[in-house]
C-alpha positions as CSV (number, residue, x, y, z in Angstrom):
1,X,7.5,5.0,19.0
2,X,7.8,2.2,16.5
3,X,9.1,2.4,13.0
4,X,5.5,1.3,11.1
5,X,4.0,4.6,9.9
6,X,0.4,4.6,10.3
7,X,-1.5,6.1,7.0
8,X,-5.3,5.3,8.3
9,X,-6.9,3.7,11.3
10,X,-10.2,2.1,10.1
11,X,-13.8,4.3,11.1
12,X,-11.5,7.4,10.9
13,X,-10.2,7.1,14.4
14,X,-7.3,9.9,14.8
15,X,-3.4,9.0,14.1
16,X,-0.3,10.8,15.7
17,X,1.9,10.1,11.9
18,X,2.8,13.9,10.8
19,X,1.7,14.3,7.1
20,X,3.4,17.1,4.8
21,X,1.4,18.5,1.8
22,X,3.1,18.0,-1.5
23,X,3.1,16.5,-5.1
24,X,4.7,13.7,-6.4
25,X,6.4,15.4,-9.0
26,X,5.5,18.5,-11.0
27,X,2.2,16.4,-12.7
28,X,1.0,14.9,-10.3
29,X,-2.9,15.0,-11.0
30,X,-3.6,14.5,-6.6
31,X,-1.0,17.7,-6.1
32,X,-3.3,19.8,-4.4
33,X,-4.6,17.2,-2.2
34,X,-2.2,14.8,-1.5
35,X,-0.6,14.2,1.9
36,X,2.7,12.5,2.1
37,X,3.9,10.7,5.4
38,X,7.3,9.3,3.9
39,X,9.5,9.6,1.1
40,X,12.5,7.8,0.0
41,X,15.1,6.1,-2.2
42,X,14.0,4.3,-5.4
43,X,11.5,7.3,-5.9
44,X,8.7,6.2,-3.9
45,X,6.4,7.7,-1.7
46,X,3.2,6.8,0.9
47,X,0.4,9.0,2.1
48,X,-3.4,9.6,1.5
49,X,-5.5,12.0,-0.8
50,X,-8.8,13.3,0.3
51,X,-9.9,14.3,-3.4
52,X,-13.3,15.6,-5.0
53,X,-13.8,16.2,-8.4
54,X,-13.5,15.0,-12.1
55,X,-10.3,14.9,-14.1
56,X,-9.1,13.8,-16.9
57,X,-5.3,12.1,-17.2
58,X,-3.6,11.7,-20.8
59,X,-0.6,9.6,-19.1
60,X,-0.4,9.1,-15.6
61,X,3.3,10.7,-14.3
62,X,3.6,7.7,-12.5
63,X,3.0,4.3,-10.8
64,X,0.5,4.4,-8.2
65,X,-1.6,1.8,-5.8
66,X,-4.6,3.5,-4.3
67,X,-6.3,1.8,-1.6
68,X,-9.9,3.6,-0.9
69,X,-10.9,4.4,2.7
70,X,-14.1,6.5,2.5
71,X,-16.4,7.5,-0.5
72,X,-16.7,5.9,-4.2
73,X,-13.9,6.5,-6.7
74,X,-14.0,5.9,-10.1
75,X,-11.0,4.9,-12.5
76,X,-12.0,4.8,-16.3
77,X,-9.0,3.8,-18.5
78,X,-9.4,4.6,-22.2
79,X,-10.9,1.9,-24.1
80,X,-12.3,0.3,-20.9
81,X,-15.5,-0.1,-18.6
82,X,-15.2,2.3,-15.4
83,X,-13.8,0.5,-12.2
84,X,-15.6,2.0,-9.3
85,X,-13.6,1.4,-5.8
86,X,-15.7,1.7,-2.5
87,X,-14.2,1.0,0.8
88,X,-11.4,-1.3,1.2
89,X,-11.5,-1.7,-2.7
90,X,-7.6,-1.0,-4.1
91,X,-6.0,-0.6,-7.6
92,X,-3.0,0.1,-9.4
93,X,-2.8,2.8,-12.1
94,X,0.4,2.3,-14.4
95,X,2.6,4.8,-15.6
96,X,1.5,6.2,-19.1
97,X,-2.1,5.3,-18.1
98,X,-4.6,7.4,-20.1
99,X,-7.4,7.6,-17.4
100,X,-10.5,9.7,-16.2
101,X,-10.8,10.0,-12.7
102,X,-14.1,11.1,-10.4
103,X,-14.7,11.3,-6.7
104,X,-17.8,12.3,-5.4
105,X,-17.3,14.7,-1.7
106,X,-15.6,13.2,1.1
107,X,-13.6,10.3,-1.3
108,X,-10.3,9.2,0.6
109,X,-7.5,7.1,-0.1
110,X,-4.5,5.9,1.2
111,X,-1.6,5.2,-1.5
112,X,2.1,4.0,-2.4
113,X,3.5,5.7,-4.9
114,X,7.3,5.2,-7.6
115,X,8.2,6.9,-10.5
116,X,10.3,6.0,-12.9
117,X,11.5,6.8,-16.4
118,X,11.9,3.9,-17.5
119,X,9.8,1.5,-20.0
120,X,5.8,1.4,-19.2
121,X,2.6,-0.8,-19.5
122,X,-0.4,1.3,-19.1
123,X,-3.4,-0.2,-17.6
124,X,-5.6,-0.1,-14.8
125,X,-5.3,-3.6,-12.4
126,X,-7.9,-4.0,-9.7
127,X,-6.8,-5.4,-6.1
128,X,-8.8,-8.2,-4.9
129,X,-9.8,-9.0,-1.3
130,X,-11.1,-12.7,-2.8
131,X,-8.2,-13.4,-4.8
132,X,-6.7,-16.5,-6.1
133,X,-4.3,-17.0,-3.4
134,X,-1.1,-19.2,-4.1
135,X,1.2,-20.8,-1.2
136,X,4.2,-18.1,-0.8
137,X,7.1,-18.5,1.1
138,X,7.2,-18.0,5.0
139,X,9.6,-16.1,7.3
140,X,13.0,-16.9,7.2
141,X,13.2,-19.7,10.0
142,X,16.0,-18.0,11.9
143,X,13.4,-14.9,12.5
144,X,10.8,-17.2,13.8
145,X,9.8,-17.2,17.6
146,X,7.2,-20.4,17.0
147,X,6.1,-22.3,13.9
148,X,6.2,-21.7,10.6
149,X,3.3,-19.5,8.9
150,X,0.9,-21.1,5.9
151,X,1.4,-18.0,3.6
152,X,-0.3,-17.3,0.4
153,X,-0.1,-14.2,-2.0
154,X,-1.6,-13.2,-5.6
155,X,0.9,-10.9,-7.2
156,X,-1.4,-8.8,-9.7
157,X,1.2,-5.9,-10.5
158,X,4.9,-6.3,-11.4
159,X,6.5,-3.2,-12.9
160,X,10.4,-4.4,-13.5
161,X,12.5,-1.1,-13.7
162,X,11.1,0.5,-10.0
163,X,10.7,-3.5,-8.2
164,X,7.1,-2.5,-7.7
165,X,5.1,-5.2,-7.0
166,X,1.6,-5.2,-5.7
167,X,-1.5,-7.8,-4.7
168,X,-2.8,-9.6,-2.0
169,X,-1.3,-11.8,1.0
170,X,-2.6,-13.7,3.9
171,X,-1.1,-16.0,6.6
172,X,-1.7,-17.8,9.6
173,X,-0.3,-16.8,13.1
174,X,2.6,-16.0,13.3
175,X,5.9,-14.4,15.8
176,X,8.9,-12.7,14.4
177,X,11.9,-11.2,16.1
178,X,13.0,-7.6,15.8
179,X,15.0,-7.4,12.3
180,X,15.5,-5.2,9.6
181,X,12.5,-5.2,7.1
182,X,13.9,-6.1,3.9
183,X,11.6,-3.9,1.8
184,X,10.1,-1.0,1.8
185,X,6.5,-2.2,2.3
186,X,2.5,-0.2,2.2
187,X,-0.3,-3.0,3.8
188,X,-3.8,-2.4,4.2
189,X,-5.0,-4.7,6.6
190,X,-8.1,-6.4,5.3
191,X,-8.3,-8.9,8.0
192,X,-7.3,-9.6,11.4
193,X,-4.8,-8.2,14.6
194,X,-0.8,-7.5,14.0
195,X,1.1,-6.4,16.7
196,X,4.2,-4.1,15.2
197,X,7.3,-4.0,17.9
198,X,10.1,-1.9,18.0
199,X,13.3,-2.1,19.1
200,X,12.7,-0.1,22.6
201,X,9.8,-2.7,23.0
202,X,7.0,0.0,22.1
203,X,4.1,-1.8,20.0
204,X,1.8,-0.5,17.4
205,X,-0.9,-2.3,17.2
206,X,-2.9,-2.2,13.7
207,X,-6.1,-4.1,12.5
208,X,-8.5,-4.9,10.0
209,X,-9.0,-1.5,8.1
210,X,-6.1,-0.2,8.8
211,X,-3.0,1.0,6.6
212,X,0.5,1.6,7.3
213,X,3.8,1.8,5.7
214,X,7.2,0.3,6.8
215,X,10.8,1.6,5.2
216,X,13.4,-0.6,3.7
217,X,15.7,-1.6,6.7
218,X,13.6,-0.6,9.6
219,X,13.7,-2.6,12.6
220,X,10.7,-4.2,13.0
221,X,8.6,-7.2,14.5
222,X,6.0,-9.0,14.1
223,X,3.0,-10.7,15.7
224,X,-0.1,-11.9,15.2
225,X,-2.7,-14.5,16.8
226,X,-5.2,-15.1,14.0
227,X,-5.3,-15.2,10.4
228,X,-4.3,-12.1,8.7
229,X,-4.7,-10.4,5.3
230,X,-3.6,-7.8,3.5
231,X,-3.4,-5.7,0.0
232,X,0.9,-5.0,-0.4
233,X,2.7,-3.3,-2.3
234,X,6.6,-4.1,-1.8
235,X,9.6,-2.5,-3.5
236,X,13.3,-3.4,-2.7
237,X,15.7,-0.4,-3.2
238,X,19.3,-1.2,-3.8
239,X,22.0,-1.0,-1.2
């Protein structure tokens, strides 16, 4: 098996990753519906929510990035105009966030989530699939197995005190040898083929529509033959 976790395959197609029901913490508003696949140091967790209903948040117990699968979902900070997420549409609620919530039936979303107790800026920051991409750095030459990637991100969320960042990234081909990933990192794939190898040489192969998580210091590579793009969210935890 490799080390990626699978969180969705796009069109619902069935996934092996074994899922625990459980809260993020004793108010978390998703409780009874969230599903976590991993948890870990720095207070982070990924996973998916099938939720239906309306509720109503006075400060959100935590930092989380949503990424919706299936359904319409509807985020309505206070003092702002309702952000309604269809498929493939992300966003990052903030910590202290006052905000109504409301899912018609059959609304799923994968997620990355981090707590903290630290300092926070509430607010509500939409992911964008046409974002204003920047040139970012590339792979590390030494981890290259061929040229150098063009790679571009938009960094839309930074929260300081959990390294939380969050936005959206694309790159050209690219191959990458077998190394330890130097973050813990959630992707939805918005755009073209990755193949994810192993150590033993097993491959997961994951594409547009589908979301996976990788752990902080998990052996993993990476190739791909066309351009790729994703929603991220990254956080490094301390040695």
């Amino acid at each position: 098996m490799t080390a990626a976790l699978l969180l969705h395959r796009a069109h619902g197609a069935p996934i092996s990753t074994p899922f625990r029901k459980a809260g993020f913490g004793k108010d978390d508003p998703f409780a009874p519906c969230r599903e976590v696949a991993w948890e870990g140091p720095g207070a982070m967790i990924a996973g998916r929510v099938n939720f239906t209903g309306d509720i109503d948040v006075s400060s959100f117990p935590h930092t989380e990035t949503l990424v919706v699968v299936a359904g319409q979902l509807t985020l309505t900070a206070a003092g702002a105009a309702p952000l309604v997420l269809g498929p493939e549409a992300g966003a990052v609620i903030a910590r202290g966030t006052a905000v109504r919530i409301q899912a018609g039936v059959g609304v799923r979303f994968v997620c990355c989530a981090a707590a903290s107790d630290g300092p926070s800026a509430p607010g509500i920051t939409p992911l964008h699939a046409e974002a204003d991409l920047k040139p970012s750095n590339p792979p590390l030459a030494q981890t290259l197995l061929g040229p150098s990637p063009a790679c571009r991100s938009d960094n839309v969320f930074t929260e300081e005190q959990t390294q939380y960042r969050a936005g959206t990234w694309d790159s050209t081909p690219y191959h990458r040898v077998v190394r330890p990933h130097p973050l813990n990192e959630f992707m939805h794939l918005l755009a073209g083929n990755v193949r994810f190898t192993s150590p033993n040489g097993s491959v997961l192969s994951a594409g547009a529509g589908d979301a996976l998580f990788v752990p902080q210091g998990t052996p993993i590579g990476w190739e791909s033959h066309n351009h790729v793009a994703k929603f991220y969210v990254v956080q490094t935890v301390p040695a």
